[in-house]
C-alpha positions in Angstrom: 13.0 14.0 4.9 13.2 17.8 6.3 10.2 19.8 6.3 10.5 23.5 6.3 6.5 24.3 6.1 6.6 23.4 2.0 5.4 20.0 0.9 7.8 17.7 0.2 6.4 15.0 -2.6 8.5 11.8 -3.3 8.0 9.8 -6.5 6.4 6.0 -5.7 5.8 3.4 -8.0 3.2 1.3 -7.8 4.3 -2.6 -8.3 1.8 -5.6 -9.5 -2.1 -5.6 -9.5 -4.3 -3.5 -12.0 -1.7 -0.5 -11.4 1.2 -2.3 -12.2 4.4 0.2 -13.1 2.2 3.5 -12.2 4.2 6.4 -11.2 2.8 8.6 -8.5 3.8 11.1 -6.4 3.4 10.9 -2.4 3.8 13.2 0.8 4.7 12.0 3.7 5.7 8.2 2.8 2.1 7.0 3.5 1.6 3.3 4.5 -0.8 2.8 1.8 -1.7 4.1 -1.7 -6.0 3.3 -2.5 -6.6 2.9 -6.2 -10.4 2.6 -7.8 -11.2 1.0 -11.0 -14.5 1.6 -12.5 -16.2 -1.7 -13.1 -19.0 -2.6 -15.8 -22.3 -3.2 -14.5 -25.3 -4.3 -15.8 -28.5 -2.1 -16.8 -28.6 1.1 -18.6 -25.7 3.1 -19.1 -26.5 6.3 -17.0 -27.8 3.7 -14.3 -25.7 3.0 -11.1 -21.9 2.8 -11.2 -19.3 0.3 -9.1 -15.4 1.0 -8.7 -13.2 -1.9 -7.1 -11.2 -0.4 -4.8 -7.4 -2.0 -4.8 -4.5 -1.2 -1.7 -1.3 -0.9 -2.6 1.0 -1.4 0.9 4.1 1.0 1.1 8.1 -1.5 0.8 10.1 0.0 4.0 13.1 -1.4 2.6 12.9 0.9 0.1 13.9 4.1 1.6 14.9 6.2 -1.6 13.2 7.4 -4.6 10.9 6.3 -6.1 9.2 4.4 -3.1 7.8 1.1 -3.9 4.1 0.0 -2.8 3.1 -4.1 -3.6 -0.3 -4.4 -4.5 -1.9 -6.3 -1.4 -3.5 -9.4 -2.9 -6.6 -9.7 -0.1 -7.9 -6.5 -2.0 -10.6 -5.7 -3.1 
């Protein structure tokens, strides 16, 4: 990947886990992609929110378009 002072974005997809099949694009391959989810609490509705926070780990085997990321089960 050559980088002539523009950014260069790569298409990823984002494979199992809540985000299953998501398209995304990335700079710079990073090693891992955080998604959040807002979750449903108890209480009233303007009371205090929660988001699960999923990782999605970057496939170096896959080297081309669109990068791959697994959902890493220990998460969250």
């Amino acid at each position: 990947m050559e980088n002539s002072g523009t950014t260069n974005w790569e298409t990823a997809v984002l494979d199992g886990g809540p985000a299953d099949g998501v398209r995304t694009c990335v700079t710079d391959r990073p090693r891992v992609i955080q998604v959040t989810y807002p979750c449903q609490v108890d209480g009233p509705e303007d009371g205090p929110r929660a988001e699960a926070l999923y990782v999605y780990r970057r496939d170096y085997g896959v080297t081309t378009e669109p990068l791959r990321y697994g959902f890493d089960m220990a998460s969250p």
